[in-house]
C-alpha positions, 0 to 999 in steps of 0.5 A: 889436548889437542894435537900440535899444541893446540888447545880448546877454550876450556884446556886453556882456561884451566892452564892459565887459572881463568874462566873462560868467560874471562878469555872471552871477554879478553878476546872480545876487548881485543887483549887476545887474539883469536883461535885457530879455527878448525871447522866450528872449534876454536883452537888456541897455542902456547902464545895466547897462554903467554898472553894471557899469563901475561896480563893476569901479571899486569893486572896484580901489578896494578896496571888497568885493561886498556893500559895492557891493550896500548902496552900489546898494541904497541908490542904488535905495532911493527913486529911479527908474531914471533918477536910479539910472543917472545917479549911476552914470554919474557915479561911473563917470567919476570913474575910467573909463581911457580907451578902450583901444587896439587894435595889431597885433603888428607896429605895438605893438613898433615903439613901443619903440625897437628894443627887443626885445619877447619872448614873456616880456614880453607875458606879463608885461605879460598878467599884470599887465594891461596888455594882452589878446589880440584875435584876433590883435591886441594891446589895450592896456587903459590908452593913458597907460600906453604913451605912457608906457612908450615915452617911457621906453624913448626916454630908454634905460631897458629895457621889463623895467626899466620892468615892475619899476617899475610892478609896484612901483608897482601894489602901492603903489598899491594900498596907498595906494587902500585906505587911502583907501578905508578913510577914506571907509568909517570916516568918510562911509560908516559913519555912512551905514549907522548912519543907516539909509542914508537916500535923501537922503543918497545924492547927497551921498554919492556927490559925498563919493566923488567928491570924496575920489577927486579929492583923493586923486589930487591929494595923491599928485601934489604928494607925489610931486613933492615926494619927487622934487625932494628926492630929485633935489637929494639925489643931485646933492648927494652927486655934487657933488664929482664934478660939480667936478672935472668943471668943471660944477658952477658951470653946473649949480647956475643950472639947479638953482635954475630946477628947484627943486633944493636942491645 
């Protein structure tokens, strides 16, 4: 690392996950601006790290490159540096994962109860991203993910088996976040652009993506709450007649009721 927080291509390639083809392709297409350079060696800060975390989050909500550039063209439009870089900042947190998690080999199949993590399953779990290679070493690009998988392999269910879900759920995810996308781009950002984009605006703006994002998370959450219970009291219905002739179904209907479920 280079000293005032500054930092080569390469340092800040690897703290924001990109190659550094793609910083400089990002440079070149005007998404990020240049370093600081110091004789022949280009040094970058804490602001392009923002910035760059900044698109990659764009980009998984769906947004394309040259809507990010109008989006950073008019956050620049009028605002010093500063301001610039802390809007970005914050747009950043909205969906920044957490840190990731570096494991060895050894320590990361230790997590799944004894199941047998293969070849073929770190290479589906490459592709799907969920962890990359350090050296020789594992790092897992989203903690919640594996807290989650290894409680799920705790309760029985296979790690392919849990692959098959979230593959599914990724590409639902996906759906889900570009229509969302699309509303922010039909009704708060579109009217923005007819506007001229004026800097005024920009703040509120970026609060409305916030915003939107928060409430987008929250819906999805109490929907599949709801879907749950109502598929869990579905399926204990149609085995009732089993769960009688077993004796239980006069114990399990309290227990039901204290969960939410309809039998």
């Amino acid at each position: 690392m280079a000293d005032e927080g500054l930092m080569t291509i390469e340092e800040l390639a690897g703290l924001a996950g990109a190659p550094t083809s793609t910083v400089r392709m990002y440079q070149s297409r005007g998404l990020l601006p240049p370093p600081e350079r110091r004789g022949r060696v280009g040094y970058y800060g804490q602001g392009h790290l923002a910035r760059l975390r900044l698109i990659a989050q764009l980009q998984e909500q769906g947004f394309s490159l040259a809507s990010m550039k109008r989006l950073i063209e008019a956050w620049e439009s009028g605002r010093g540096l500063n301001d610039v870089l802390g809007l970005e900042t914050q747009v950043a947190a909205t969906w920044a994962p957490d840190e990731p998690v570096r494991l060895e080999p050894a320590q990361f199949a230790e997590l799944f109860s004894g199941q047998a993590i293969t070849p073929a399953v770190i290479e589906r779990a490459l592709r799907m991203g969920l962890v990359a290679f350090d050296g020789g070493a594992i790092m897992v690009r989203n903690p919640r993910f594996l807290e989650i998988g290894t409680e799920l392999t705790r309760i029985g269910i296979p790690v392919q088996e849990i692959l098959d879900e979230l593959e599914t759920l990724q590409s639902a995810a996906d759906s889900i976040a570009g229509r969302f996308t699309r509303v922010f781009e039909r009704l708060m950002w579109n009217p923005f652009v007819e506007a001229g984009l004026p800097a005024d605006q920009v703040r509120p703006l970026t609060e409305s993506l916030q915003r939107l994002s928060a409430l987008a998370e929250d819906v999805m959450e109490v929907t599949l709450r709801d879907a749950l219970r109502r598929k869990a009291g579905d399926f204990l219905a149609e085995q009732a007649s089993r769960l009688d002739e077993a004796g239980v179904l006069d114990g399990l209907r309290p227990l039901a009721r204290a969960a939410g479920l309809d039998m």
